[in-house]
TITOR-764905 format. One record per residue (C-alpha): z, x, y negated; residue number from 1; residue in three letters. Coordinates in steps of 0.1 Angstrom, whole numbers, plus 2048, in hexadecimal, padded with zeros to 3 digits. Example, Ala and Ser with C-alpha at 12.3 -4.5 7.8 and 13.67 -1.06 7.14 Angstrom:
+-----+-----+-----+-----+-----+
:   w :   u :   v :   n : res :
+-----+-----+-----+-----+-----+
: 84E : 87B : 82D :   1 : Ala :
: 847 : 889 : 80B :   2 : Ser :
+-----+-----+-----+-----+-----+
This chain:
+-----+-----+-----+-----+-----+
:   w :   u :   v :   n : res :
+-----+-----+-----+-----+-----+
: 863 : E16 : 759 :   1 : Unk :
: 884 : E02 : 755 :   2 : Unk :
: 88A : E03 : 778 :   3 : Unk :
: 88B : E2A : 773 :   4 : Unk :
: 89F : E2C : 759 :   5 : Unk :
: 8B7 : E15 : 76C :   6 : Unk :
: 8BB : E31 : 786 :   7 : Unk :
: 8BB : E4B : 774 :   8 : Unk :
: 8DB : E36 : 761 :   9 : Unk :
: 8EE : E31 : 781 :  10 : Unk :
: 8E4 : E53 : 78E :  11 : Unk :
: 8F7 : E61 : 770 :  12 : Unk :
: 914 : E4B : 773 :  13 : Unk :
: 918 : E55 : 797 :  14 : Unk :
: 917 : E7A : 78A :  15 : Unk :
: 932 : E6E : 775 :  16 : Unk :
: 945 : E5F : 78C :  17 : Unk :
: 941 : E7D : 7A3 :  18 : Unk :
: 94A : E96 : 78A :  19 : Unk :
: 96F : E7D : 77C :  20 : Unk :
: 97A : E80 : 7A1 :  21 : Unk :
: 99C : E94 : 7A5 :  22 : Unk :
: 996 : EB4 : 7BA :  23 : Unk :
: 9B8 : EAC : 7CD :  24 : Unk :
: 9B4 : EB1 : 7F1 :  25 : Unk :
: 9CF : EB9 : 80F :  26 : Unk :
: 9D7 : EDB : 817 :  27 : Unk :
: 9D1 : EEE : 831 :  28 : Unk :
: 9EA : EF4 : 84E :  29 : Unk :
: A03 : F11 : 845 :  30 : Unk :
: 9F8 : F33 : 851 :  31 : Unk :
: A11 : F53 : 851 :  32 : Unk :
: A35 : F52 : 847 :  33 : Unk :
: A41 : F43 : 81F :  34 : Unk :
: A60 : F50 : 80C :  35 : Unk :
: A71 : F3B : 7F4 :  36 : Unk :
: A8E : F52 : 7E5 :  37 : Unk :
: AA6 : F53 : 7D0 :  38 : Unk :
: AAA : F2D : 7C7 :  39 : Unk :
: AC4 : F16 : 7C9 :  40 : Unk :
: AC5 : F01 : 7E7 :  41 : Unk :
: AD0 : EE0 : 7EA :  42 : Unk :
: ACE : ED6 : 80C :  43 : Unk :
: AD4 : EB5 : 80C :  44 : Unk :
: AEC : EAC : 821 :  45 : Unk :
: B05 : EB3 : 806 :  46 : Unk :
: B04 : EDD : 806 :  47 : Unk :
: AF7 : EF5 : 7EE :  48 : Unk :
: AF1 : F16 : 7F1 :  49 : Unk :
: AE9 : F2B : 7D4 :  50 : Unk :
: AD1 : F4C : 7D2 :  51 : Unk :
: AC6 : F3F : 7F3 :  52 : Unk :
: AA6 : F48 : 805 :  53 : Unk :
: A93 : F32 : 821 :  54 : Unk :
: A76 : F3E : 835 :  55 : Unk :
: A5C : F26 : 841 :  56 : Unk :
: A45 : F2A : 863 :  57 : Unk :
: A28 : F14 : 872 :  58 : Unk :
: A35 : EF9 : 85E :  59 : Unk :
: A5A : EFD : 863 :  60 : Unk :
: A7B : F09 : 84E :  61 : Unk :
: A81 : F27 : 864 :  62 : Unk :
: AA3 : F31 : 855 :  63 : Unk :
: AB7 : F2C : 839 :  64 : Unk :
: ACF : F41 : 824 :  65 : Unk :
: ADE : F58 : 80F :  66 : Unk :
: ADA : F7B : 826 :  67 : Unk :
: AAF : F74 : 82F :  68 : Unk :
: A9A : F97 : 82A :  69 : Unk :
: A79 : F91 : 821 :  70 : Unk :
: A60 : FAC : 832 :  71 : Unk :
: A49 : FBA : 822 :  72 : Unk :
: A24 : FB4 : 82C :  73 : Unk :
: A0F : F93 : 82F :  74 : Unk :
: A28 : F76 : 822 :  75 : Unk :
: A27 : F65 : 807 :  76 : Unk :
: A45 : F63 : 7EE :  77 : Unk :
: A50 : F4A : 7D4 :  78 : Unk :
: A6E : F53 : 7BF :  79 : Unk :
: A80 : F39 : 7B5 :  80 : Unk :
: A9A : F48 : 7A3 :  81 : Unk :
: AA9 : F30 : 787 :  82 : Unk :
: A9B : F15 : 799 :  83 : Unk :
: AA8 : EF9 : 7B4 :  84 : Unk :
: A97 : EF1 : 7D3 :  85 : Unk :
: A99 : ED1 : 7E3 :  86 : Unk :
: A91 : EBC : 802 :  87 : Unk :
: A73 : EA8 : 7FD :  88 : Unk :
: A7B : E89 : 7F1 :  89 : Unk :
: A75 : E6A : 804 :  90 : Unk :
: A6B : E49 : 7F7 :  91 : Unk :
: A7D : E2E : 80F :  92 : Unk :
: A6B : E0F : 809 :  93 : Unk :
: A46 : E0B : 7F7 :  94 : Unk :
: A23 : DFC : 7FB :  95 : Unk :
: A15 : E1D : 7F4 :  96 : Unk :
: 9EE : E1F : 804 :  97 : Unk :
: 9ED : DF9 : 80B :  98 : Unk :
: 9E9 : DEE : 7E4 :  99 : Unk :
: 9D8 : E04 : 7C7 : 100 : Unk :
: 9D6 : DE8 : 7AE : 101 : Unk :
: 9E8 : DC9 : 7AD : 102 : Unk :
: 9D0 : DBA : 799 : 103 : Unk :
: 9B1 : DC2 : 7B2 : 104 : Unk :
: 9AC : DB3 : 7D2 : 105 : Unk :
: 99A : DCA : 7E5 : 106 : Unk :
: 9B8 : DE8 : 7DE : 107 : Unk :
: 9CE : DD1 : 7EE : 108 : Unk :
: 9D4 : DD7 : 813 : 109 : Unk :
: 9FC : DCD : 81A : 110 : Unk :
: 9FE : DA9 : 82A : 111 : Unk :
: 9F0 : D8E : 844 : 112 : Unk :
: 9E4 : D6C : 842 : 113 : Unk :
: A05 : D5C : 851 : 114 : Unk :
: A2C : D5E : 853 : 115 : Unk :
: A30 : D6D : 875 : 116 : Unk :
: A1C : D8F : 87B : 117 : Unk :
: A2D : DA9 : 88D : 118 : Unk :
: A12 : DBD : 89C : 119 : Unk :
: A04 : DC2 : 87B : 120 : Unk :
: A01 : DE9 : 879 : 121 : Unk :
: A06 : DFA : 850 : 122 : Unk :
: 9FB : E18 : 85C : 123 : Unk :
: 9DC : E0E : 85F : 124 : Unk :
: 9D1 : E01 : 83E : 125 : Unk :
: 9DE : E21 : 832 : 126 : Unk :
: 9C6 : E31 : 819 : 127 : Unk :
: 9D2 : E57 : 814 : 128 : Unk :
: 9BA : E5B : 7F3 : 129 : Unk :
: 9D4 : E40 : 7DF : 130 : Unk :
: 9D5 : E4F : 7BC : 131 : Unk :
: 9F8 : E46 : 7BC : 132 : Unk :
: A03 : E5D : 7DA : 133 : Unk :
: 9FB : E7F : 7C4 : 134 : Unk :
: A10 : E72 : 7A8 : 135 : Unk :
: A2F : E6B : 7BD : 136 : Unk :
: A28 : E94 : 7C5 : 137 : Unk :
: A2C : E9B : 7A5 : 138 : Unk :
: A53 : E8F : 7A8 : 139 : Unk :
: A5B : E9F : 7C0 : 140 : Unk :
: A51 : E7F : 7DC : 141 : Unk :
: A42 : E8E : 7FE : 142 : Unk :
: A47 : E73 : 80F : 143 : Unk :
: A45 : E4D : 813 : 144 : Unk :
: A4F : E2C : 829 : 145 : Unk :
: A31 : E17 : 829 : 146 : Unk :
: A3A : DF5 : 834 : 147 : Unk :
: A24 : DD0 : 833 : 148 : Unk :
: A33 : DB5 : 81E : 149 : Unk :
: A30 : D90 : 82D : 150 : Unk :
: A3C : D6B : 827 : 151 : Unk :
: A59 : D72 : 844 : 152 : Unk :
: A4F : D8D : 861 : 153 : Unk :
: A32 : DA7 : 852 : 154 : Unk :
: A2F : DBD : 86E : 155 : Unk :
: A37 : DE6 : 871 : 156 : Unk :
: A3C : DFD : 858 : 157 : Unk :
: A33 : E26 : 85B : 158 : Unk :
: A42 : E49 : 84A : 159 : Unk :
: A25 : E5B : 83C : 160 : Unk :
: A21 : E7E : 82D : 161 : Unk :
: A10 : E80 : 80B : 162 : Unk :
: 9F7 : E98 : 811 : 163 : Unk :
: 9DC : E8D : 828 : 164 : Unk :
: 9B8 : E86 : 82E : 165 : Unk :
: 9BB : E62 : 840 : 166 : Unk :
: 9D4 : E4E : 850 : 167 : Unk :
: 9D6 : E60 : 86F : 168 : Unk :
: 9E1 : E81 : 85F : 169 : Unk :
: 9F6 : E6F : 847 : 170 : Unk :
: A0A : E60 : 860 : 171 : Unk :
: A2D : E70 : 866 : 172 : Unk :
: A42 : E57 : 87D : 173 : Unk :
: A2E : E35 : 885 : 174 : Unk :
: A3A : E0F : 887 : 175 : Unk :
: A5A : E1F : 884 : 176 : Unk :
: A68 : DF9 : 872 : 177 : Unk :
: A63 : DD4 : 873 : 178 : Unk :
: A61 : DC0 : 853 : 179 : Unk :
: A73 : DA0 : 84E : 180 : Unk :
: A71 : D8F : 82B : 181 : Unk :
: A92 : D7C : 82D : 182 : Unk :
: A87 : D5A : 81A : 183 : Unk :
: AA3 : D52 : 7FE : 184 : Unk :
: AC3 : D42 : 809 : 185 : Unk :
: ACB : D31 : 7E8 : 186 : Unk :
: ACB : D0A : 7E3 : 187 : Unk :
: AB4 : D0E : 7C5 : 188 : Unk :
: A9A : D25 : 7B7 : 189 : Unk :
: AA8 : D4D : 7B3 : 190 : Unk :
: AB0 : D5D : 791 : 191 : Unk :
: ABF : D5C : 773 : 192 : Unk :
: AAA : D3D : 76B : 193 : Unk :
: AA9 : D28 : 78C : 194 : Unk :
: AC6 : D10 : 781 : 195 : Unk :
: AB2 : D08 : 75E : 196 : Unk :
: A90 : D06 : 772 : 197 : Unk :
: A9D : CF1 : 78D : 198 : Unk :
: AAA : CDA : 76F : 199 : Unk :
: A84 : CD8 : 76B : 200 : Unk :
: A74 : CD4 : 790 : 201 : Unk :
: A72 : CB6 : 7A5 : 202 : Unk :
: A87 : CB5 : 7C3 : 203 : Unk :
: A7E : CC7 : 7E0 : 204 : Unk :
: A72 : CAC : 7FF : 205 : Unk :
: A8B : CBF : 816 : 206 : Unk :
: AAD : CD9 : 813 : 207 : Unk :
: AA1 : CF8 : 808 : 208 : Unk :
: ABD : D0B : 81A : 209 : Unk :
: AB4 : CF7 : 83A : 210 : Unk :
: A92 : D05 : 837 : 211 : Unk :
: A99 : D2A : 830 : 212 : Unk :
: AB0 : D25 : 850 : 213 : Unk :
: A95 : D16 : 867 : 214 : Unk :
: A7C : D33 : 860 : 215 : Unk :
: A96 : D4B : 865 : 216 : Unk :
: A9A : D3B : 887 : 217 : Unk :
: A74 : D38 : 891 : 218 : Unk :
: A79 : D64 : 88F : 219 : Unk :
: A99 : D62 : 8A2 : 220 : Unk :
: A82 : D50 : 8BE : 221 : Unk :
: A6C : D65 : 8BD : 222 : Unk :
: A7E : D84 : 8C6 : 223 : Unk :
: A8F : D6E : 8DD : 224 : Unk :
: A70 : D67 : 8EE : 225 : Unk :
: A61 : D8D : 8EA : 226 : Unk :
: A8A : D94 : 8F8 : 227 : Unk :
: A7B : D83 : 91B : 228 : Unk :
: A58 : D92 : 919 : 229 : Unk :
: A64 : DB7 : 918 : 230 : Unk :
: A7F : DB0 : 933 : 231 : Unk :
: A64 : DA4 : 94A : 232 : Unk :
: A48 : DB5 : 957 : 233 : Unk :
: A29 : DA0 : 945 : 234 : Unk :
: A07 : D9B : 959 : 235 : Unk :
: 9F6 : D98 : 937 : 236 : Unk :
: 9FF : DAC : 919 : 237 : Unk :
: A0B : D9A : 8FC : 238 : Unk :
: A08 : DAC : 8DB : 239 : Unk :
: A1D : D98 : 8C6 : 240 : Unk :
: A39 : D9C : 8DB : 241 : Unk :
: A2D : DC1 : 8E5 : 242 : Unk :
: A35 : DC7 : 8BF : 243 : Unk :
: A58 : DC1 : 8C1 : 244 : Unk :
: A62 : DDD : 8E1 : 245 : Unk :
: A6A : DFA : 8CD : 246 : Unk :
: A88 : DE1 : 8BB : 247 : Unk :
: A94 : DD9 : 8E1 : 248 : Unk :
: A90 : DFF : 8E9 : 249 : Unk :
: AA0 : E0A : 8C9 : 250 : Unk :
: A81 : E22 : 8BC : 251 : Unk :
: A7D : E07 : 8A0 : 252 : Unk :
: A90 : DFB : 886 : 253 : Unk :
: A90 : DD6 : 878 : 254 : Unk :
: A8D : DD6 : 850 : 255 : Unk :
: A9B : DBA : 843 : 256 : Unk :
: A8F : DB1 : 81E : 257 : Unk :
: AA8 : DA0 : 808 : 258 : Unk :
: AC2 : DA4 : 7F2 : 259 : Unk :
: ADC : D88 : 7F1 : 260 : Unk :
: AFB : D88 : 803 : 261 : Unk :
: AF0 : D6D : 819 : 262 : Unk :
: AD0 : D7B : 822 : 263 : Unk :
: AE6 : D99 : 82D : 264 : Unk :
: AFD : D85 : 841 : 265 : Unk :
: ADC : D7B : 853 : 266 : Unk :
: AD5 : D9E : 85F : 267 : Unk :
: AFC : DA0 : 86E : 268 : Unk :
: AEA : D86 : 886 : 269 : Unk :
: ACF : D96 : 88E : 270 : Unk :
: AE5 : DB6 : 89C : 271 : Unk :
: AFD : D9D : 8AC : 272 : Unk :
: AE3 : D88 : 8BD : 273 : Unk :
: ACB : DA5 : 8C8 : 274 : Unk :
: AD8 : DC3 : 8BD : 275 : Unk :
: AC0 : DD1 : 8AB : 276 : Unk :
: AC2 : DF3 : 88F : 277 : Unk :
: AC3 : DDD : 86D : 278 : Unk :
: ABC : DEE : 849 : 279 : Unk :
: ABB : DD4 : 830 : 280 : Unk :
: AA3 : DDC : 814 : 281 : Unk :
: AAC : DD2 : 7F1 : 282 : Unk :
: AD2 : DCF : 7F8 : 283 : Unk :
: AD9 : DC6 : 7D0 : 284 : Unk :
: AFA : DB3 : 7DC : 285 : Unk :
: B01 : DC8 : 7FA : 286 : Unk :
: B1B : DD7 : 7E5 : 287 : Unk :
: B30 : DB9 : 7E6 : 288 : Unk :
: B33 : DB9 : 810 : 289 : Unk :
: B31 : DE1 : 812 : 290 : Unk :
: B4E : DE2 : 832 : 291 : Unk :
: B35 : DC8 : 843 : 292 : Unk :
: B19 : DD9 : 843 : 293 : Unk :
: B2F : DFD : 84E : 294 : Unk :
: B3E : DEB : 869 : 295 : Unk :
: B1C : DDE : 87A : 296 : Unk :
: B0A : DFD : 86E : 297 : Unk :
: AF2 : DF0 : 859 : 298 : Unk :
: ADF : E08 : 843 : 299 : Unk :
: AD4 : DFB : 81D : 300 : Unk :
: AB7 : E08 : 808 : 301 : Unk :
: AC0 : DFB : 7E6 : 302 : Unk :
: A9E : DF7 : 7D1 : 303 : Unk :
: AA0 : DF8 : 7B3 : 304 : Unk :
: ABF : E0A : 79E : 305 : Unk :
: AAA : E04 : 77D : 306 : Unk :
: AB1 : DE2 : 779 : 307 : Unk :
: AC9 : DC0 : 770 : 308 : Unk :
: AE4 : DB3 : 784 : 309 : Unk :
: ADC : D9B : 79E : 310 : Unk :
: AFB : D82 : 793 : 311 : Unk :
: B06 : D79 : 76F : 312 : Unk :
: B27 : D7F : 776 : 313 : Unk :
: B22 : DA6 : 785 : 314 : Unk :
: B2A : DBE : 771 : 315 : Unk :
: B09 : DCC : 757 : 316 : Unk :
: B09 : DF2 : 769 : 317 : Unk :
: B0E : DE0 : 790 : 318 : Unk :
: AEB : DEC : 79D : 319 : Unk :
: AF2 : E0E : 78E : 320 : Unk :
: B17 : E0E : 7A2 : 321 : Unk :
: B0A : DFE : 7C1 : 322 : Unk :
: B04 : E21 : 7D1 : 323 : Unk :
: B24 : E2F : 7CB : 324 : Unk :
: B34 : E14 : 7D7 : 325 : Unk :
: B22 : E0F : 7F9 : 326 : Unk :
: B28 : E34 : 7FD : 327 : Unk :
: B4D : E33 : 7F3 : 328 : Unk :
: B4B : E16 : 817 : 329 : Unk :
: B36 : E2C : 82F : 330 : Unk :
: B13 : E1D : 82E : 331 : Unk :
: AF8 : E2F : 836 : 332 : Unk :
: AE3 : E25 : 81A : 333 : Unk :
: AC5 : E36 : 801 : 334 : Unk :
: AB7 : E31 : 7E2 : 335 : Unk :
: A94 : E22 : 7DD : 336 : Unk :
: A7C : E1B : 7B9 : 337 : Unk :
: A67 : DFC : 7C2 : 338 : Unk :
: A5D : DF8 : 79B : 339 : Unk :
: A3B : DEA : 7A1 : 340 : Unk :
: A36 : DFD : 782 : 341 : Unk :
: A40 : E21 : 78C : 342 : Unk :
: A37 : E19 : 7B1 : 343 : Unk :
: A4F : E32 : 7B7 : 344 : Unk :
: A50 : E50 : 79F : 345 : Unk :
: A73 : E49 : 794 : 346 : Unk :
: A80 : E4C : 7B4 : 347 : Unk :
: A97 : E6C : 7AA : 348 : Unk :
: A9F : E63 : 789 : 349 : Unk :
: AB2 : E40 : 79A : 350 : Unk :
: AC4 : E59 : 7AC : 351 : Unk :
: ACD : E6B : 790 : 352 : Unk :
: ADB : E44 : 780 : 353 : Unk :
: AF1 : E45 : 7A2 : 354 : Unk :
: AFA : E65 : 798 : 355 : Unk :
: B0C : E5C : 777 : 356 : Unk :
: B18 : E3F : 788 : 357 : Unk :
: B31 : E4C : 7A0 : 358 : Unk :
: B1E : E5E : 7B9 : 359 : Unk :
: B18 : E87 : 7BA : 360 : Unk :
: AF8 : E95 : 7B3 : 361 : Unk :
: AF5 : EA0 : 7D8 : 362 : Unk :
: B04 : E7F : 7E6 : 363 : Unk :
: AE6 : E6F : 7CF : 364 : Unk :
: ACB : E8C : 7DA : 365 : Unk :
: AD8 : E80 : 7FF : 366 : Unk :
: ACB : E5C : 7F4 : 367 : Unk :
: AAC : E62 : 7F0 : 368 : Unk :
: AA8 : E7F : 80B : 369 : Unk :
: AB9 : E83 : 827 : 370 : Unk :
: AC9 : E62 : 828 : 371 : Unk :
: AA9 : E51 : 824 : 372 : Unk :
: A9D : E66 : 843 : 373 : Unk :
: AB9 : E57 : 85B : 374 : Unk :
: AB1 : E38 : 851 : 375 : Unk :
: A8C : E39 : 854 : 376 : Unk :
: A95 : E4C : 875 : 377 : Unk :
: A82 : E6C : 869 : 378 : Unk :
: AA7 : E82 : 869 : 379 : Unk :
: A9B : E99 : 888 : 380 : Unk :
: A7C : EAA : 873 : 381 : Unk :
: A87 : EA5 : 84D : 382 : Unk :
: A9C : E98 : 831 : 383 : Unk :
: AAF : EBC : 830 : 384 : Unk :
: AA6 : EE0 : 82D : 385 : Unk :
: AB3 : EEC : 84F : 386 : Unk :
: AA7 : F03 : 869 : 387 : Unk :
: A8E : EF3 : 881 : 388 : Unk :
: A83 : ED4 : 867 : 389 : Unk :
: A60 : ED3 : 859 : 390 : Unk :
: A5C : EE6 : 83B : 391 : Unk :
: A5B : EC6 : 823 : 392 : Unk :
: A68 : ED9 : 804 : 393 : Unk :
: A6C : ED5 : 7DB : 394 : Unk :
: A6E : EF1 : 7C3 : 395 : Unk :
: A79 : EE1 : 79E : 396 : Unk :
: A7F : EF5 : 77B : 397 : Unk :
: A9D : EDF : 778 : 398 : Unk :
: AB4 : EC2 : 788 : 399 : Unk :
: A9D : EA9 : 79B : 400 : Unk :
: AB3 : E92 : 793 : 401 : Unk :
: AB0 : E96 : 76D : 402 : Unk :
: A8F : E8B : 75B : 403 : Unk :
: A96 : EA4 : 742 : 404 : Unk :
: A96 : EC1 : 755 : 405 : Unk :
: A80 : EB6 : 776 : 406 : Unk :
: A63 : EC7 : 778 : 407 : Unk :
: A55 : ECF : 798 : 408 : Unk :
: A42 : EF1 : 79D : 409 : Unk :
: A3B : EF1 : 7C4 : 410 : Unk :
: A3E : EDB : 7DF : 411 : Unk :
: A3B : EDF : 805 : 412 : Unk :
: A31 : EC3 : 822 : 413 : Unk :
: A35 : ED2 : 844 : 414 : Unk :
: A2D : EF6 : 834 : 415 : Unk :
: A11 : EEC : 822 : 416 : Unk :
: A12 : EF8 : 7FD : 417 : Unk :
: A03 : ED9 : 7EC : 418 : Unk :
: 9EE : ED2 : 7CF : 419 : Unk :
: A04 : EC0 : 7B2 : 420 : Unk :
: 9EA : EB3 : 79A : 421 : Unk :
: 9E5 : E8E : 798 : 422 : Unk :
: 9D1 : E76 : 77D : 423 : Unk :
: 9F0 : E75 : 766 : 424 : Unk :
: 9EB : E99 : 75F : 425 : Unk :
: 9C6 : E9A : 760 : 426 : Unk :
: 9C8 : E7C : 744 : 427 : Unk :
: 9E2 : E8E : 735 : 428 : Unk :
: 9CB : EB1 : 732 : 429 : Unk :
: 9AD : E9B : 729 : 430 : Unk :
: 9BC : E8B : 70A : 431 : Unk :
: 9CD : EAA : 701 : 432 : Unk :
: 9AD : EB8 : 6FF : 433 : Unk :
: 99C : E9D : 6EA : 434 : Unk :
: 9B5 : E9E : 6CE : 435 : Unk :
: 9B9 : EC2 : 6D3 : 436 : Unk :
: 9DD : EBF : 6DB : 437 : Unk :
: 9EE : EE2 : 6E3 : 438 : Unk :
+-----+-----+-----+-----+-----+
């Protein structure tokens, strides 16, 4: 008898289970011809074009404009009038799929045993069903650069589109980047607190500096040594060398992660010695050697705008001015929101800090769209709404820049009218509903 009533306990809380799932699947591929009129356009390379009309086909933006009839017959129609329509926007640097919860082992897929992994593959350990992916939707986020993380070099990073079944849909331009965690060129510990800790610490056995140095050289020896691999014709394949021919060939970039000045000046060697396509990733003092980076065209994704100086000295609103002032010296650059708590929802409201901080609101909509598509190599098929792109398309009540007014109604991914519910508005319905909240 108790073993019955112990499965009849578990079937019910299956039942449950069952029953609490989201019913949030992918849509289906984009049949017959879709109308967006009337709306403001912003492009996003910088135009706008008001009372505009676009007309989407098989996954494409068709045309765009202010002159487009609309037949009548089978097409379907959204008036947007009052309303802007934006690029989907594009978060440039995340775990997104690899880790769920940090504080749960077995959601976290994003690194290798070891400092030196380059055929590691994030695509992958992608998991399309992340909870997370359907609340980046929500703002307006369609899609995402899924990278590994690593004690030096973590292997290859993927664009994905938010609205697929598995990995294999998901997947919108693979191991298009290699990840380098640039260890920390500083002759102490990092932070506002290293020179009181290191007060505390005994004394490293060797130079830390000498050390950061010497790894950094074990990955310039490597690509010296995959350098002579790809230039030959192997008998026997190599994968760990394999892994770094799209660099050589120029179909990948190298992502370098760091944010001191230092670090930076690293990268300069790495386009020197083997002329690689550098972005640095975290950039918080790229500000300070913007002409540098313009002059061996070296793109930046800044992080995090949200957040403290990186020097005592800098000035209190620095990370909010950073943007404004790399785009005042020509770097390509875009925005990113690596808060592990938003894990990227605030992506378009940093924008919108750039925005009040010197840049335009379409030079800051270009951050996080079209900019973040050249650098993530993704410019050919999105970023803007132009004819021949895929359809990757935002409708919002009000500025997306502007948490006030940012609400988005509809949202597009290659044509594909998605579903924009996620768990924070199912909780939010649910307790509404228990304290009969109207």
């Amino acid at each position: 008898m108790k073993k019955i009533i112990i499965s009849l306990s578990v079937l019910l809380l299956l039942i449950g289970v069952t029953n609490a799932q989201e019913t949030i699947y992918p849509a289906k591929t984009q049949k017959g011809i879709i109308f967006l009129k009337n709306g403001t356009v912003h492009v996003g390379n910088g135009t706008v074009i008001e009372n505009a009309t676009i007309k989407l086909n098989n996954g494409k933006i068709e045309e765009v404009g202010n002159n487009i009839a609309i037949p009548q017959g089978d097409v379907q129609v959204f008036d947007a009038t009052g309303k802007h329509i934006y690029p989907g926007l594009i978060l440039p640097a995340s775990n997104l799929g690899l880790q769920e919860i940090s504080g749960v082992r077995a959601t976290t897929d994003f690194n290798e045993i070891g400092e030196m992994n380059p055929s590691i593959r994030s695509i992958a350990a992608y998991n399309a069903d992340s909870k997370i992916t359907n609340t980046l939707r929500s703002n307006g986020i369609l899609l995402a650069h899924t990278a590994p993380v690593g004690a030096l070099l973590a292997g290859q990073s993927s664009v994905v589109q938010l609205d697929a079944w598995h990995w294999e849909d998901a997947a919108y331009k693979m191991d298009n980047g290699m990840h380098i965690y640039l260890p920390s060129l500083l002759g102490r510990p990092g932070g506002r607190l290293g020179a009181l800790f290191a007060q505390f610490m005994p004394q490293a056995p060797t130079d830390p500096l000498k050390a950061a140095l010497d790894r950094i050289e074990i990955v310039k020896e490597y690509f010296r040594q995959a350098k002579v691999y790809i230039d030959n014709t192997p008998k026997e394949s190599n994968l760990k060398l394999e892994a770094a021919r799209g660099l050589f060939q120029k179909k990948q970039k190298l992502f370098l992660h760091g944010n001191q000045v230092k670090q930076m000046l690293l990268a300069i060697d790495f386009v020197k010695e083997f002329g690689f396509d550098v972005v640095i990733v975290g950039g918080s003092e790229s500000w300070q050697i913007a002409n540098l980076l313009k002059q061996h065209n070296i793109s930046v994704i800044l992080s995090q705008m949200h957040n403290l100086p990186t020097l005592d000295d800098d000035d209190v609103d620095m990370p909010y001015k950073a943007p404004a002032v790399l785009q005042k010296a020509g770097v390509l650059f875009c925005i990113n929101d690596d808060d592990p708590q938003n894990r990227g929802r605030n992506l378009a409201f940093n924008a919108g800090t750039a925005a009040a901080y010197g840049l335009t609101k379409e030079e800051a909509l270009s951050a996080i769209t079209l900019n973040a598509a050249k650098i993530l190599g993704t410019e050919q098929t999105t970023g803007s709404i132009e004819k021949g792109k895929d359809a990757n398309i935002i409708i919002s009540t009000g500025d997306i820049l502007d948490m006030h007014t940012s609400i988005v109604e509809h949202a597009f991914i290659q044509g594909r009218k998605i579903i924009l519910d996620d768990k924070h508005k199912q909780l939010y319905e649910r307790y509404k509903h228990k304290y009969s909240i109207k």
